[in-house]
C-alpha positions in Angstrom: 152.2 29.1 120.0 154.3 30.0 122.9 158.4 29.3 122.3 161.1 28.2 124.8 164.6 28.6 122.9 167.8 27.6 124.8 171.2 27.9 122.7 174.5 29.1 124.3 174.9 30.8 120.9 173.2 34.6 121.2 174.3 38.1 121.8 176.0 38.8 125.5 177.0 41.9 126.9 180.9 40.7 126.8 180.4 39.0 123.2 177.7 41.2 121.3 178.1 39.9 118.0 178.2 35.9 119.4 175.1 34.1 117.5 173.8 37.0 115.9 171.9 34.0 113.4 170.0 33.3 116.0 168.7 36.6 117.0 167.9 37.5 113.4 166.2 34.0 113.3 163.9 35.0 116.4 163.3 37.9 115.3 161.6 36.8 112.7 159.9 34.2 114.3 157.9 36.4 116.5 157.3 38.7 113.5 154.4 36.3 112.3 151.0 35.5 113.8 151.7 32.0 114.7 153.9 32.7 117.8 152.2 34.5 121.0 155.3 34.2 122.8 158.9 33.6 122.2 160.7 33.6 125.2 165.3 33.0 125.1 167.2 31.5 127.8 170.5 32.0 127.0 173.2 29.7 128.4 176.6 31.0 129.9 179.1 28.4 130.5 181.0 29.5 133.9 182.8 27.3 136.0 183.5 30.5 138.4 180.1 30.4 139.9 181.2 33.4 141.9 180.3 35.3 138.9 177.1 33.1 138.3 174.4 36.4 140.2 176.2 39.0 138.0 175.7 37.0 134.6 172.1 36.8 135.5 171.4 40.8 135.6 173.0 40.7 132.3 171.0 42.7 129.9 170.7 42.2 126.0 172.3 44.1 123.4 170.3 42.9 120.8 166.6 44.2 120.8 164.4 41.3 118.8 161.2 41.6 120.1 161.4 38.6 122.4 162.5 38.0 126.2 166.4 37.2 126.9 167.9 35.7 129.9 171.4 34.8 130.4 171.1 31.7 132.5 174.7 30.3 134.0 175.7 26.4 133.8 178.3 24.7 135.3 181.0 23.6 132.7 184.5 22.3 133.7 186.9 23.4 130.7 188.4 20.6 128.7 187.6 17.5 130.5 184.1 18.5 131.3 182.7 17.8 127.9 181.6 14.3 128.6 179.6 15.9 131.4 178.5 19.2 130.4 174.9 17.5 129.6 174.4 16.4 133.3 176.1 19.6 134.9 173.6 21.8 132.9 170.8 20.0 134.1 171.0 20.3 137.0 171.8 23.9 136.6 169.1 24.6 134.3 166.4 22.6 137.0 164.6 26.0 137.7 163.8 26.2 134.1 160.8 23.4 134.8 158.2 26.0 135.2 159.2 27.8 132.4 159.3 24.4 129.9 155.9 23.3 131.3 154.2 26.3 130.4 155.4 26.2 126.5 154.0 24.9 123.6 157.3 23.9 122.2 161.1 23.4 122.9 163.5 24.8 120.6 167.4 24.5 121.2 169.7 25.6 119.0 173.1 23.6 119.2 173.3 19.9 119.1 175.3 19.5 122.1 174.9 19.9 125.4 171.9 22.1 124.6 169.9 20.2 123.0 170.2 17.1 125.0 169.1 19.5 128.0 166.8 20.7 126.0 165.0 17.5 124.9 165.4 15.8 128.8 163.3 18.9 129.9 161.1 18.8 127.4 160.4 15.2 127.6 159.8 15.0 131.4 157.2 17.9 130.9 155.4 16.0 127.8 156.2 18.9 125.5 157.6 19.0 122.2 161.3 19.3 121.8 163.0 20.9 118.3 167.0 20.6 118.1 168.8 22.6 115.4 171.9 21.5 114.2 174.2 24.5 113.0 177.4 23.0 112.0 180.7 21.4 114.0 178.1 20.3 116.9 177.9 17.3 114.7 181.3 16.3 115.5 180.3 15.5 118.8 178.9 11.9 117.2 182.5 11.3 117.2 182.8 10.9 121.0 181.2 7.7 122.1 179.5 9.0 125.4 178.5 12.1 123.8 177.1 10.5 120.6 175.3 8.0 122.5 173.0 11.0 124.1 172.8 12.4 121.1 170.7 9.8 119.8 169.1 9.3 122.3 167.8 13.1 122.5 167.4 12.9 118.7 164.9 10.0 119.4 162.3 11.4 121.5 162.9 15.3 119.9 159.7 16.4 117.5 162.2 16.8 114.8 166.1 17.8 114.3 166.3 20.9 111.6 169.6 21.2 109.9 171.2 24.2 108.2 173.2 21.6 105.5 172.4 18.4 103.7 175.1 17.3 104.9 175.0 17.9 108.6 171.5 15.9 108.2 173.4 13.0 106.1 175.8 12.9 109.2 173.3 12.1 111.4 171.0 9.4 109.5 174.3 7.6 109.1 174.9 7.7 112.8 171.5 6.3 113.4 168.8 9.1 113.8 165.3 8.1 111.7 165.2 10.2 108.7 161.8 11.0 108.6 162.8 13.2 111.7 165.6 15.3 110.1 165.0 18.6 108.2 166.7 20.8 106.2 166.0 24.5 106.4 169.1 26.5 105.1 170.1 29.9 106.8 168.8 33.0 105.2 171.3 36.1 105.4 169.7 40.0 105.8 169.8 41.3 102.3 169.3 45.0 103.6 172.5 45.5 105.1 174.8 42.8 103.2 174.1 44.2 99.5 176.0 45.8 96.6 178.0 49.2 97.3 179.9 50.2 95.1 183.8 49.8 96.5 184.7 53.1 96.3 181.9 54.1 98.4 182.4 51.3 101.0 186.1 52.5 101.3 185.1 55.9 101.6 182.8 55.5 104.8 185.3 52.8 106.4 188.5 55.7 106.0 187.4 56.5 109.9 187.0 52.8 110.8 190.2 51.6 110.3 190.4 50.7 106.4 194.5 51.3 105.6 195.0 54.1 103.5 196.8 53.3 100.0 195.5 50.2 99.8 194.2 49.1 96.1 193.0 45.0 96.9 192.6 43.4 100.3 191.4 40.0 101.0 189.2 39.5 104.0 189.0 36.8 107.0 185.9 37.2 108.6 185.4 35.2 112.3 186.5 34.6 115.5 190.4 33.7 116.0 190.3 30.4 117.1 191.4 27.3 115.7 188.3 26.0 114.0 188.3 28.7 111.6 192.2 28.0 111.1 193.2 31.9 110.6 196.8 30.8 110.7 196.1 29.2 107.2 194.6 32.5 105.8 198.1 34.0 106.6 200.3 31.9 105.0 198.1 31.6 102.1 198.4 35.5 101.7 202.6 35.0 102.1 202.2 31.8 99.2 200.3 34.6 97.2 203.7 36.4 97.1 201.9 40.0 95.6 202.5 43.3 98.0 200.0 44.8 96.7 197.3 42.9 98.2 196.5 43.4 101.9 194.6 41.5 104.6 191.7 42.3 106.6 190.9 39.7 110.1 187.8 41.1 111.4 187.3 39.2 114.7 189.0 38.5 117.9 190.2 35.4 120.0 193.2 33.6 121.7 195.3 33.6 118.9 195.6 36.8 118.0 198.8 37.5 119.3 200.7 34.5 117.7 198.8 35.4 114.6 200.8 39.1 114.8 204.1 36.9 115.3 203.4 35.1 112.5 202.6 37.4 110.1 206.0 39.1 110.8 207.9 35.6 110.7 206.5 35.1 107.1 206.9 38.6 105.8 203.7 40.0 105.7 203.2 41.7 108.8 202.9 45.2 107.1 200.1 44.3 105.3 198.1 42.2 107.5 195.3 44.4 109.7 193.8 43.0 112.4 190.5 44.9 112.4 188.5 43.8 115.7 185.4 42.6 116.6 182.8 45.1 114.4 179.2 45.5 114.3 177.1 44.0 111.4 176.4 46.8 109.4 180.0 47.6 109.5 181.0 43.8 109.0 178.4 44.4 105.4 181.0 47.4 104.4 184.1 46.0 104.5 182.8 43.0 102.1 181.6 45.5 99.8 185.4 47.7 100.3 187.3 44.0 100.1 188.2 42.2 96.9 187.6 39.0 97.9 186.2 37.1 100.9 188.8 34.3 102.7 186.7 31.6 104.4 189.9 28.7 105.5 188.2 26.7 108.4 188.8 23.3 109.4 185.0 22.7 110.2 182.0 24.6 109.2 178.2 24.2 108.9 176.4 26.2 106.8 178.7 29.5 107.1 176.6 32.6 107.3 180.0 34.5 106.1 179.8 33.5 103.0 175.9 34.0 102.4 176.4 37.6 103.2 179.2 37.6 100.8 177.5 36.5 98.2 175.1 38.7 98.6 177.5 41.5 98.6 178.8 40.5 95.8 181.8 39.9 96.8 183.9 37.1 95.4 185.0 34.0 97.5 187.7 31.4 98.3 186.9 28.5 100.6 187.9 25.2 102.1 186.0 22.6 100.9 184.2 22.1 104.5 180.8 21.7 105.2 178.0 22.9 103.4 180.7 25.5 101.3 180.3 22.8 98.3 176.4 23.7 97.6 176.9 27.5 98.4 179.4 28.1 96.1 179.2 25.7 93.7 176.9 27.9 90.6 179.0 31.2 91.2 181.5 31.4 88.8 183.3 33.8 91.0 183.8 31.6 93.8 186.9 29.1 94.3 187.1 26.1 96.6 190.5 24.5 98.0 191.2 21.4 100.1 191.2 21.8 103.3 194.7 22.7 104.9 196.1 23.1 101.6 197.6 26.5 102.0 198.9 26.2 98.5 195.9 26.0 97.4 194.0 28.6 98.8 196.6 31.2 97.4 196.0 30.2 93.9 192.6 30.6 94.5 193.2 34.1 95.5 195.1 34.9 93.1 192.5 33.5 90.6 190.1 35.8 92.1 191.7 38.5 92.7 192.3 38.7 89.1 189.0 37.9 87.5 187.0 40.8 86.1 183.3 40.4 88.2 180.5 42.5 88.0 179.7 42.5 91.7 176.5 44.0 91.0 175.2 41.2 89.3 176.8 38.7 91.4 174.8 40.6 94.4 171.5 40.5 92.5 171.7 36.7 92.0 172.1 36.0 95.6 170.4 37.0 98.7 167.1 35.9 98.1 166.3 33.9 101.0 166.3 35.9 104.0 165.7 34.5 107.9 162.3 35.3 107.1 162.0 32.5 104.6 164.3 30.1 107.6 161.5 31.2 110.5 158.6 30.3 108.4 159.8 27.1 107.3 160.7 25.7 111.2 157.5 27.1 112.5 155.7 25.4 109.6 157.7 22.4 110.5 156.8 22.9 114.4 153.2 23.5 113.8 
């Protein structure tokens, strides 16, 4: 079986660690005997097509065993949403050769991809697969954009989704249910796995952990409003306790009002904005932090908190998403309303003073790997 993936959401020279699920996901998928080929286009939103023949030489920094190209569209910022289905097909019209000689379609991201990706796949009589990850269901909330949706949902092979409840989302908008899926995520047990703290602190002492420090909390994801990191720092000012410190690994736009307001609610001393970081360093700060702070507005399935759990490290969420069914068995594991600040400090507080055997807690989870997610779509697929 030969592959054509097209998601915006993979590892770029300027954003390595930007869909790393995905990569792991191909990975895997060419791992087996059932796919000869697996080939990535990779989409770059740029409305500066100036910069259009650079982003094309663009190499990979991930190394999965399968082709990568980076392959520019035209999207105007803001008020382009609406159209961004029609400007990337006609940006993405040299990719007819490439759709005609695969087996199958598979676009990961509801929208635009995936309506590009089923149009091209319908008009060369090949089988289109759309994965659904997580807020690319909220685009069923703009009329224009909902109604293509559906209508790429209806002549699609099938629609996988990471949650039960991004796949509830759609039968109530009107996609058939015998079409929806739902394959969870699977999270690389090799690298997120127990440490023991002391250890984990140990090797981060050159990687910016603060010395002194006895209990941090950790934010894990990009600094943008969906994943509300504003709401993680006053939750850590509600919590009121100077010994516990906070850990943002990630980067985005609202980084610097982040550093004001840290300072503006009295915490700035002990708040540490870490970076963007690699994955295997990303797997030792969970096992160095106390507890893991997921406080977004939105979320699919969140990978964060998988590779927490497998960590073994404990974990406060907003009740978002697919976070209900994660977390719900682990006893070490609070959930709080979302944007209730309040809230989410108690449930730090809870956790940060529970006695867990994080050993245990890592042995309990961790089990399905993207392995177990690969096989399961191509079974699906085939």
């Amino acid at each position: 079986m030969k592959i054509l993936t097209i998601s915006n959401l993979y590892p770029r020279p300027d954003r390595p660690q930007a869909g790393m699920f995905n990569a792991q996901l191909l990975r895997e998928m060419v791992e087996g005997d059932a796919v000869a080929a697996l080939q990535q286009i990779t989409l770059v939103p740029e409305w500066r097509v100036w910069r259009w023949a650079g982003i094309r030489k663009w190499v990979s920094p991930y190394t999965g065993g399968h082709g990568v190209e980076y392959w520019p569209v035209l999207y105007v910022p803001g008020v382009g949403r609406n159209w961004s289905a029609g400007t990337y097909a006609r940006s993405l019209k040299g990719l007819a050769s490439r759709v005609a000689a695969a087996d199958v379609v598979f676009a990961s991201w509801l929208y635009p991809d995936g309506v590009v990706a089923a149009t091209l796949a319908q008009a060369a009589g090949k089988p289109a697969w759309l994965m659904v990850l997580g807020s690319d269901v909220q685009h069923l909330q703009a009329p224009a954009r909902r109604k293509q949706i559906l209508e790429a949902c209806r002549v699609a092979a099938g629609i996988v989704c990471v949650g039960r409840h991004l796949a509830t989302a759609l039968i109530e908008a009107g996609v058939d249910s015998h079409r929806v899926h739902v394959v969870p995520n699977g999270v690389d047990a090799v690298q997120f796995c127990f440490r023991p703290r002391e250890v984990a602190r140990t090797q981060l002492a050159a990687h910016g952990f603060p010395a002194g420090v006895t209990r941090m909390v950790l934010f894990v994801g990009n600094l943008v409003s969906v994943k509300a990191p504003e709401r993680f720092l006053c939750a850590m000012a509600d919590l009121a306790d100077p010994t516990v410190h906070a850990g943002l690994i990630g980067t985005g736009p609202m980084q610097a009002g982040l550093v004001r307001l840290a300072r503006r609610r009295g915490v700035g001393d002990r708040v540490h904005f870490l970076g963007r970081q690699d994955h295997a360093h990303v797997a030792l700060w969970m096992n160095a932090a106390d507890v893991l702070c997921l406080c977004s507005r939105r979320e699919g399935m969140p990978n964060v908190i998988l590779e927490a759990l497998a960590s073994g490290l404990p974990v406060a969420a907003t009740d978002v998403g697919a976070c209900r069914d994660m977390l719900g068995d682990e006893a070490a594991a609070r959930l709080a309303a979302e944007g209730d600040a309040a809230a989410l400090a108690r449930a730090l507080r809870e956790l940060l003073t529970m006695p867990v055997d994080r050993a245990k807690m890592a042995a309990r989870h961790g089990r399905r790997s993207w392995s177990d997610q690969a096989r399961d779509i191509l079974q699906l697929m085939r």
